[in-house]
C-alpha positions in Angstrom: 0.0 0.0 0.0 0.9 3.4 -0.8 1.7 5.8 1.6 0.2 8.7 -0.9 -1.4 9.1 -3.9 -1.3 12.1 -6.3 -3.7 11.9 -8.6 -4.6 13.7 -12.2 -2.4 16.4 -11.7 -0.3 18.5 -14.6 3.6 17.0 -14.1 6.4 19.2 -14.4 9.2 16.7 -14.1 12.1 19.9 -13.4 14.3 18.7 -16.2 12.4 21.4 -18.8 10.5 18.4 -20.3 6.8 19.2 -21.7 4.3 18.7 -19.2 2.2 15.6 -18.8 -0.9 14.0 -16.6 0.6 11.4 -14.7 -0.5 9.9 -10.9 2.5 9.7 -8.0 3.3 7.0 -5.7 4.8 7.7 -2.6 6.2 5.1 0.2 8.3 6.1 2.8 9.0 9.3 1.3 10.1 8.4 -1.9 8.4 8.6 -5.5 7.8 4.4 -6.3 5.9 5.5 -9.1 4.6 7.7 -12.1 2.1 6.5 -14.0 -1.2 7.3 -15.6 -4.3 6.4 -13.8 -3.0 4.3 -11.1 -5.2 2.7 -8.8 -3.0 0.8 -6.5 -4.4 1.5 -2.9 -2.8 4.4 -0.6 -3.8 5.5 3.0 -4.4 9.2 1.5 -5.4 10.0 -1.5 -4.9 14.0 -3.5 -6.7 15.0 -6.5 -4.8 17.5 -8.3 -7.2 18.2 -10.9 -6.6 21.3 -12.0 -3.0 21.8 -10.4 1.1 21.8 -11.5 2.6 19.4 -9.9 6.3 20.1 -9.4 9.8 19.5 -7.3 10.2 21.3 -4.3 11.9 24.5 -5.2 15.7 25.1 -4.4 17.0 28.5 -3.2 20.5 28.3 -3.8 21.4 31.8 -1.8 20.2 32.2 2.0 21.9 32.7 5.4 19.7 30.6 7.4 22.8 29.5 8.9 21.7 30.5 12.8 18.0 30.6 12.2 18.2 26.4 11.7 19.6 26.4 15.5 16.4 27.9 16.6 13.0 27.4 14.2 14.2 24.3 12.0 11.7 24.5 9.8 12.5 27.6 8.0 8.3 28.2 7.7 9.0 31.3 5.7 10.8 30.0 2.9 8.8 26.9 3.0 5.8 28.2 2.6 6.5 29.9 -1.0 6.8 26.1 -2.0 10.9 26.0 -1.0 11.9 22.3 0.0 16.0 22.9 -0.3 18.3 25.8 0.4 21.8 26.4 0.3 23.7 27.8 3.4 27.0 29.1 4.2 27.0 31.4 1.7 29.3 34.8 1.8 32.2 33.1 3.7 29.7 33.4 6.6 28.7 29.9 8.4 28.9 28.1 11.8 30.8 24.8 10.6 33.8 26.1 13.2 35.5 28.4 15.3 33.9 29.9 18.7 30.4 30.7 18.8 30.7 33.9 20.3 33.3 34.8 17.0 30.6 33.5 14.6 28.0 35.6 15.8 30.5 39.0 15.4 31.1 38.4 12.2 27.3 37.2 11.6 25.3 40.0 13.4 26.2 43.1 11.1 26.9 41.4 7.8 23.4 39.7 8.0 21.7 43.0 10.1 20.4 40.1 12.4 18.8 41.3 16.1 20.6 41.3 19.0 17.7 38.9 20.6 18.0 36.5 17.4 22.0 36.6 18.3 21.6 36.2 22.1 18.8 33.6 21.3 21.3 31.6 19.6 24.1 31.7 21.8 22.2 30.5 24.7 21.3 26.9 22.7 24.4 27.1 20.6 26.7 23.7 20.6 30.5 23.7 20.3 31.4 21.4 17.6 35.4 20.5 17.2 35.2 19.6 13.3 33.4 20.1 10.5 31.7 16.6 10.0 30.7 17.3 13.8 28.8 20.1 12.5 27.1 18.4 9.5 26.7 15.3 12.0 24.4 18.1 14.0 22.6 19.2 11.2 21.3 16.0 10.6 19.9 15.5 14.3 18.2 18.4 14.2 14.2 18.6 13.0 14.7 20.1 9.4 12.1 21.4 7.4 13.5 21.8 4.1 16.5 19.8 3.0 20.2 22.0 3.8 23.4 22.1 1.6 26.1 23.8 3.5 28.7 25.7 2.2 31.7 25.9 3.6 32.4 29.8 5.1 36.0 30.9 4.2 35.0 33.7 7.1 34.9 30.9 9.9 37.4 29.0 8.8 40.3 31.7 9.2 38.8 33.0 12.6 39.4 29.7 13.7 42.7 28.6 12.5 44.1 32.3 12.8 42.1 33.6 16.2 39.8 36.0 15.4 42.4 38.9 15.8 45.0 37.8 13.9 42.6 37.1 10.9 41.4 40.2 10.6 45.1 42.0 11.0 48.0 39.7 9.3 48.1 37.2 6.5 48.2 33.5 7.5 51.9 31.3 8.2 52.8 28.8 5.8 51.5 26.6 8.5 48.0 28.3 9.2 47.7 28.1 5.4 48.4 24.3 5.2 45.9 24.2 7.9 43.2 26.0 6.6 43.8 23.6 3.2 43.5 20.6 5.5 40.6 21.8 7.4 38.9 22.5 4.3 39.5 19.2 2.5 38.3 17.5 5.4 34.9 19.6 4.7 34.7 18.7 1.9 35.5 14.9 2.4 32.4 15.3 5.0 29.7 16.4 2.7 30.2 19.9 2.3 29.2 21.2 -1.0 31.5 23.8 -1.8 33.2 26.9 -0.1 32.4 30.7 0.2 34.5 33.3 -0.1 34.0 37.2 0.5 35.7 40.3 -0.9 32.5 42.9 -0.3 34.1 45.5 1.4 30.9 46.7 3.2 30.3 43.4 5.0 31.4 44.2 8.8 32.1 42.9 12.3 30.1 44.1 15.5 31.7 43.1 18.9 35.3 43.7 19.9 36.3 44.6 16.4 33.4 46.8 15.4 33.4 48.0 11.9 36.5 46.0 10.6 35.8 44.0 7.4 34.8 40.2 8.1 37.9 37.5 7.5 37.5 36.2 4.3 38.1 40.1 2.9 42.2 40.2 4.8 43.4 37.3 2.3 45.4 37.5 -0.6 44.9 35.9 -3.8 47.0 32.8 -3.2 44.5 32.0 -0.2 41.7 32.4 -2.3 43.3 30.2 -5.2 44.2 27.9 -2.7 40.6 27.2 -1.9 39.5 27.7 -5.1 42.0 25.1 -6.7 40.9 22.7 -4.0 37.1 22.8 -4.9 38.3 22.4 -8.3 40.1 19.5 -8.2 36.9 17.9 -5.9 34.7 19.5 -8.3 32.6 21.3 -5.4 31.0 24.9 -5.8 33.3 27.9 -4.9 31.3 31.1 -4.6 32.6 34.2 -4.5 30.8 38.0 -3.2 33.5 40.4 -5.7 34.7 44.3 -4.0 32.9 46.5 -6.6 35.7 49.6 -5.3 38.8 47.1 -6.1 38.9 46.0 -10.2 41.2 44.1 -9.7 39.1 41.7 -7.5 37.5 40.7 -10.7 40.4 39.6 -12.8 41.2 37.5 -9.8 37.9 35.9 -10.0 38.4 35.5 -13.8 41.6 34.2 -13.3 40.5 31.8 -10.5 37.3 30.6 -13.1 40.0 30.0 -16.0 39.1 26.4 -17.4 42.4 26.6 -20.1 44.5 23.7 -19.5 42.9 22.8 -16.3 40.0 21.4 -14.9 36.8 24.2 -14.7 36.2 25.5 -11.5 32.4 25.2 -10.3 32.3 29.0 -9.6 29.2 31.5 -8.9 29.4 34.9 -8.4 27.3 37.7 -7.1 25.2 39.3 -8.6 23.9 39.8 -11.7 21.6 42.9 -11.5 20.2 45.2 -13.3 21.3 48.9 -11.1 19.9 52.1 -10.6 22.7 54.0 -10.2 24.4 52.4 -13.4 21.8 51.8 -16.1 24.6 50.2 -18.6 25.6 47.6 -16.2 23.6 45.0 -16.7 24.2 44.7 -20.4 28.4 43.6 -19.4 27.4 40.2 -17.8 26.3 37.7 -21.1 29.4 38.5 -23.0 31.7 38.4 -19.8 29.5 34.9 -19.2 30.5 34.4 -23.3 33.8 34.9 -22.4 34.3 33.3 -19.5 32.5 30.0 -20.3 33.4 30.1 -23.9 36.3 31.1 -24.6 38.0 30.7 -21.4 36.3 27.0 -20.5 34.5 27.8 -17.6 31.9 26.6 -16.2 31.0 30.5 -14.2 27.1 30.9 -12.7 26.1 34.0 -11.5 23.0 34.8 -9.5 20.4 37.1 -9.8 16.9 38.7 -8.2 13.9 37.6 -9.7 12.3 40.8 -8.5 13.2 44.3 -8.0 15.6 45.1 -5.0 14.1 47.3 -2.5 14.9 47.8 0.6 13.5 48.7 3.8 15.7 51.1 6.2 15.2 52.6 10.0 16.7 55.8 9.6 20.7 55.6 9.4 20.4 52.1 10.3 20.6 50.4 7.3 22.9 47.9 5.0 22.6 50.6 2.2 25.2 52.9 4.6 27.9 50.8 4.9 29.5 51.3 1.8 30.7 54.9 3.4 32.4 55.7 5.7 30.0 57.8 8.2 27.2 55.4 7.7 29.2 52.4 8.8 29.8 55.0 12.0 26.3 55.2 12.3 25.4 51.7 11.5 28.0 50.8 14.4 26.4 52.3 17.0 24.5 50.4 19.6 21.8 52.7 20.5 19.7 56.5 19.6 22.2 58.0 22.0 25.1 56.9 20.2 24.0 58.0 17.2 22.9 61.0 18.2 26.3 62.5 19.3 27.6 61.3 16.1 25.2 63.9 14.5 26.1 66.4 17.0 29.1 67.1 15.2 29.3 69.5 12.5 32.5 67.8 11.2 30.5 64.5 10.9 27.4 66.0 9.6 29.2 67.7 7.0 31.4 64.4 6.1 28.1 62.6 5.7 26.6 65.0 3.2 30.3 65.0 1.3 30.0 61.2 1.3 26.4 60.6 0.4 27.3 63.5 -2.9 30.2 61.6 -3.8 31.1 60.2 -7.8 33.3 57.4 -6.2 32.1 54.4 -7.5 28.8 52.8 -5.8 26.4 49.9 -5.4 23.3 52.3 -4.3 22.0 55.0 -6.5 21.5 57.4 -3.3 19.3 59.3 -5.1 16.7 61.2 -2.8 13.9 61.5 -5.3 13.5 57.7 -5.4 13.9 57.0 -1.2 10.5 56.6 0.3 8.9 57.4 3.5 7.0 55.1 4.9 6.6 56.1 8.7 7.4 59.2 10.5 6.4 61.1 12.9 5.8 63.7 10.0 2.5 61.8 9.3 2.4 64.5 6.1 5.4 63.1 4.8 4.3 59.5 3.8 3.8 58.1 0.6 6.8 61.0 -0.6 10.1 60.9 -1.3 13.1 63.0 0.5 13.2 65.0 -2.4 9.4 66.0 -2.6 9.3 66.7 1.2 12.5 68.9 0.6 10.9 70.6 -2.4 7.8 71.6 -0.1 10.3 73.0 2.7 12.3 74.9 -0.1 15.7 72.5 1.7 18.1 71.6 -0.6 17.4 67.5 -0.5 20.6 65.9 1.3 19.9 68.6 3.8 16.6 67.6 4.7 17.3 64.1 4.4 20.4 64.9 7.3 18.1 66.7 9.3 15.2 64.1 9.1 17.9 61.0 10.0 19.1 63.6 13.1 15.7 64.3 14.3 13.7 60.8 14.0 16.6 58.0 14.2 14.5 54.7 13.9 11.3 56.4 14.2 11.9 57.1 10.1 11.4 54.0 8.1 12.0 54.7 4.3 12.2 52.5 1.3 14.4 52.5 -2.0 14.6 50.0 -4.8 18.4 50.0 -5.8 18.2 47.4 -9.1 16.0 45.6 -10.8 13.3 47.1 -11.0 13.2 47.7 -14.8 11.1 44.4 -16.8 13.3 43.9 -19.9 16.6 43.2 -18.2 15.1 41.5 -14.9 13.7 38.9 -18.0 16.7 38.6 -19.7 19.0 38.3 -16.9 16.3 35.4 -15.7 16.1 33.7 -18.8 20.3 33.8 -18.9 21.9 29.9 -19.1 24.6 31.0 -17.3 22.6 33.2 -14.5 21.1 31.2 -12.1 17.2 33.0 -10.6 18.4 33.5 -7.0 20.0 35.6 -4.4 17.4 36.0 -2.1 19.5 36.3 1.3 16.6 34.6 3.2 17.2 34.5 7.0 19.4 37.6 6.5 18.4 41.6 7.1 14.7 40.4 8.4 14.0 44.0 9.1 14.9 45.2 5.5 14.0 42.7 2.9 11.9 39.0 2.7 12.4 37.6 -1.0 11.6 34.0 0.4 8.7 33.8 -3.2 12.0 34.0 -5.7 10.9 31.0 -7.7 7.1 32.6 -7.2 8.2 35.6 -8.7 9.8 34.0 -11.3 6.8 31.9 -12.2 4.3 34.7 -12.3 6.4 36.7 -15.0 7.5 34.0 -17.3 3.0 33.5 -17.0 2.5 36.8 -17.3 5.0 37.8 -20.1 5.6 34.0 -22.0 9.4 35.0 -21.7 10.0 31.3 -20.8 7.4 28.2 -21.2 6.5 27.4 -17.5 8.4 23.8 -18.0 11.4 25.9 -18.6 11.3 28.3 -16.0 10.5 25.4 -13.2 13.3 23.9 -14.7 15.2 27.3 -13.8 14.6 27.1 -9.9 14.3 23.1 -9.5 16.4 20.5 -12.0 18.7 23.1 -13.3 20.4 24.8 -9.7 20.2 21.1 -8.6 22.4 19.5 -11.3 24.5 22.8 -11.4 25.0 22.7 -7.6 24.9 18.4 -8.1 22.2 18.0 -5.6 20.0 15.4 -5.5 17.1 17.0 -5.6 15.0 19.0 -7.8 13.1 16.7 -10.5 10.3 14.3 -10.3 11.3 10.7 -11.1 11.1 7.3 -9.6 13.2 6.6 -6.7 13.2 10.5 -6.0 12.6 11.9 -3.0 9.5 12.9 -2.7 9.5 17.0 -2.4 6.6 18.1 -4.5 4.9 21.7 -4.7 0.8 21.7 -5.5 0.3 25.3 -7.7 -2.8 26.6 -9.1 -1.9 28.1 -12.7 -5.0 30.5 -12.3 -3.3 31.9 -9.4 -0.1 32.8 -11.2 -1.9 35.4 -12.9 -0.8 37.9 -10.2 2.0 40.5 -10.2 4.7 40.0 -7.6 3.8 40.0 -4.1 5.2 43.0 -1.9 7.0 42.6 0.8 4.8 43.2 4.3 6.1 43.4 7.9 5.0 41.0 10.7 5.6 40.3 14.1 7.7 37.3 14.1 7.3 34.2 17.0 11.0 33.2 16.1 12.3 36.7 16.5 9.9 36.8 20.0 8.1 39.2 18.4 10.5 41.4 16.8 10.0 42.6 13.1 10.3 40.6 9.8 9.8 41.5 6.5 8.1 38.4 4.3 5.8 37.7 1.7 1.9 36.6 1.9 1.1 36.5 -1.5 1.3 33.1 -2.6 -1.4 31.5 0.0 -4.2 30.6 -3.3 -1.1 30.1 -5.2 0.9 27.4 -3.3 -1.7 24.7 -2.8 0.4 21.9 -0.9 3.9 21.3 -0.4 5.3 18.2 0.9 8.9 17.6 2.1 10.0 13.7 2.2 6.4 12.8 1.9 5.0 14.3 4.5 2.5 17.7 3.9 3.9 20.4 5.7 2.1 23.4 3.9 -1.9 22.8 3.0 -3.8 25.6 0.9 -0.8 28.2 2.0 -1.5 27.1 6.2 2.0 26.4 7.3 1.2 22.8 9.1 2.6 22.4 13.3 4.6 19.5 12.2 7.3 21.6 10.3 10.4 22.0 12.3 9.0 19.8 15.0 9.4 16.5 13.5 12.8 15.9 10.8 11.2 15.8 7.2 14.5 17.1 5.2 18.1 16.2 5.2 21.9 17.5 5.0 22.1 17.6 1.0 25.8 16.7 0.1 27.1 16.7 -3.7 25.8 13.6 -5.8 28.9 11.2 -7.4 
């Protein structure tokens, strides 16, 4: 007897083949088989008349990393019809060192809350050794299935010390270290390693506004990791410094295939930016060349959706690219931040800074940053630039005076890429850019894009720019094989992680983001989606329904339904 039956639902096998009706067995949370009409007897039975059937889909960029120590089930992702993610991206995981270090270099990178922190420290487990680690994963009540990267970040706090790692280069020794530490990783399951060269991505704690680990190495670290995920044919991702060119011809020369093996790289991001219109247009023939020409075999990852982002006053991700922002952004409370503004010198560096040519990831552009809440009830619903238009200010003036006055009491909003429709489509419907980057479990208060392969499904319904067997092939079979997962398709002797969609609900533009209260945070804010509830019908993770009619069901993250994903031989 079967454990379930799927019945006369629309298959979408998530290998880009045509759809077809078929019926699905399931016993002991495997697919036994696909067939039409079957009538073999099963303790529940699903009609999916009407409905896609597909494969659970995979986000291949979150940092759930310390969120899996305290709500398992990852509800938010999971509900949008996500049955696999990728951690440990950004050179930022907990496979090793102290947990106390982890959480510095997590807290500020991610913009995580000090209770989400604190909560985590208080149930967090010393593990000696990377297997250890993945050994814990798998004990703990998983909703979704997790592939963990391997964080370059962690590794060299832990071989280094956390002060030398952020100060010196590594010994000969610490470097043959860090090699063996890493092979062992990889011998345990890991599915690649994460480096970081972003120069905005910060420590809190003791060393407070110094760049994370992974950004102190030299290239010959970075190849040294790099040639070893090559030669084991794991997944090396990299985050390039936009400020430093040069970063990128190390990247290029680290995803060389000529005369050697290609390296499994992915980069971020592929995106479509504000304050560079022109941009976008560089990444297919620098994919041409790289995977072409050069024999590589380069990913990069992009948004399905445009980019905005939600800030509280000066406290924000968007500020850390500058110098007096990351001052702001350090500071620990309304007090602190208020003496900074005290200053004339500062106030006065700020508006330099924020003026500033020098090259840029956000547009800054005060005519297209939103207020959402203030105090100056008159003031929502416009941008800095009307507001300062109506007080005859000049704009960066106003915008000073507002950040000065209200602190976190001003919540405004800005869409820094992606936002146009032509390049978002073209960038999606790339071979060699994978739909993705959605940093769940990361900045809860400023962005939730846990519906990517929603997102991606309503425009490719809305717009035909890909069939909708191609573009669940996009964000199931084709990150899985790419990543070597085994996940991601429909197939006997599959596991069985299948989404239920209603096609008619599709026809719906792309949810916005809304802010909740979240249990897991004990009530602090979230931003997440709620748009997909007639959409996502049913999703079942190893057999078992954890999401019915968009109701998130008690047993996720209470009972273990996924696994720890390692690379497929």
């Amino acid at each position: 007897m079967l454990d379930l039956l799927i019945q006369n639902g629309l298959i979408f096998d998530g290998l880009g083949s045509p759809a077809i009706r078929r019926d699905i067995g399931i016993q002991n949370g495997r697919i036994v088989t696909l067939a039409p009409s079957l009538t073999t007897p099963a303790r529940e039975v699903v009609d999916a008349s009407g409905l896609w059937v597909t494969p659970g889909f995979i986000d291949i960029h979150t940092h759930y990393d310390l969120e899996l120590e305290i709500a398992p089930g990852l509800s938010e992702s999971v509900r949008h019809g996500v049955t696999s993610v990728v951690i440990g991206n950004c050179s930022l995981s907990v496979a090793i060192a102290q947990p106390q270090i982890l959480a510095d270099i997590f807290q500020r990178v991610e913009t995580l809350s000090h209770r989400l922190i604190a909560k985590w420290l208080k149930k967090s487990v010393s593990w000696q050794t990377p297997a250890e680690y993945l050994q814990h994963l798998q004990q703990l009540p998983l909703g979704p299935n997790v592939a963990p990267m391997f964080g370059h970040s962690a590794l060299r706090a832990h071989v280094m010390g956390l002060e030398r790692s952020l100060t010196v280069q590594p010994t000969k020794f610490e470097l043959k270290l860090m090699q063996r530490i890493a092979r062992d990783a990889i011998d345990a399951g890991f599915i690649g390693i994460s480096i970081d060269m972003f120069p905005w991505h910060r420590m809190s704690g003791e060393w407070q506004g110094c760049t994370i680990p992974s950004q102190h190495a030299k290239f010959k670290e970075y190849a040294m990791l790099a040639d070893l995920c090559r030669r084991c044919d794991r997944v090396f991702q990299v985050t390039p410094n936009l400020q430093r060119l040069a970063s990128f011809v190390d990247i290029l020369r680290m995803g060389s295939g000529i005369g050697q093996k290609p390296l499994r790289l992915t980069v971020l991001s592929a995106l479509d930016a504000v304050h560079d219109r022109k941009l976008w247009r560089i990444f297919s023939p620098l994919l041409f060349i790289w995977n072409r020409l050069l024999n590589g075999n380069v990913r990069f990852q992009t948004l399905t959706e445009p980019f905005t982002i939600y800030s509280d006053g000066s406290v924000t991700p968007l500020f850390e690219e500058f110098s007096t922002g990351a001052q702001l952004n350090g500071c620990q409370s309304r007090e602190e931040r208020q003496q900074l503004w005290a200053s004339e010198i500062f106030r006065r560096q700020f508006r330099q800074e924020w003026l500033s040519k020098r090259r840029k990831s956000f547009h800054r552009r005060l005519d297209l940053m939103e207020v959402i809440h203030c105090p100056e009830t008159n003031w929502q619903g416009l941008s800095f630039a009307e507001i300062a238009r109506q007080n005859q200010q000049e704009p960066v003036d106003l915008f000073i005076h507002a950040l000065q006055k209200y602190d976190t009491d001003l919540r405004w909003v800005a869409t820094g890429a992606n936002d146009r429709l032509k390049p978002r489509l073209a960038m999606m419907q790339h071979p060699h850019i994978l739909p993705g980057f959605t940093d769940a479990g990361a900045h809860v208060r400023n962005l939730g894009y846990y519906d990517g392969a929603l997102s991606l499904l309503k425009q490719a319904v809305a717009t035909k720019f890909l069939s909708p067997e191609a573009a669940i092939c996009r964000v199931t079979g084709e990150p899985a094989r790419w990543f070597r997962l085994d996940t991601g398709v429909l197939k006997v002797g599959a596991q069985a992680d299948i989404v239920l969609l209603d096609p008619n609900a599709l026809n719906q533009p792309i949810s916005p983001q809304v802010q909740i209260s979240d249990p897991v945070l004990d009530g602090e804010p979230r931003m997440v989606k709620r748009g997909s509830d007639e959409i996502v019908q049913g999703v079942y993770i190893n057999g078992i329904q954890v999401v019915c009619r968009g109701k998130v069901r008690d047993i996720l993250g209470r009972e273990k339904l996924g696994s720890v994903l390692s690379p497929f031989t």
